[in-house]
Steps between C-alpha positions, in 0.01 A plus 500: 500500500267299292463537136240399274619358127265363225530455114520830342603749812771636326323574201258654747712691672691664230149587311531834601786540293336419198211780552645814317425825709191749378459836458221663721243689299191590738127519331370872578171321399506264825621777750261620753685834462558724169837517590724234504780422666776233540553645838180454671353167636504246182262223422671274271258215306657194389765233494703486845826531369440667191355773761824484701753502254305819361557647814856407555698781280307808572416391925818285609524539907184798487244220550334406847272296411380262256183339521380212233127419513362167289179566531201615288576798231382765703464771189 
């Protein structure tokens, strides 16, 4: 199998480790609902794998899908 290697792609590929995992705290203000839930459907707004590794702890092997969208703030 082919493999790709440049300058830096260990430093890349061991970033992850260096982003410390975040604690989920919804905004009641910015839910379309007065009751919030971390159940329910989740928009998430921000950096990738800040996102991700706020998701890790609490959703480890619940999660079907991900989607990550780099387009125009939509809110």
């Amino acid at each position: 199998m082919p493999t790709l290697n440049f300058k830096g792609k260990t430093f890349v590929h061991n970033h992850h480790l260096a982003v410390k995992y975040h604690q989920f705290v919804p905004r009641k203000d910015l839910s379309l609902t007065d009751k919030v839930s971390l159940h329910d459907n989740l928009i998430i707004q921000g950096d990738n794998l800040k996102a991700l590794k706020t998701l890790l702890p609490t959703y480890v092997g619940k999660i079907k899908v991900v989607s990550i969208n780099k387009g125009k703030q939509c809110c």
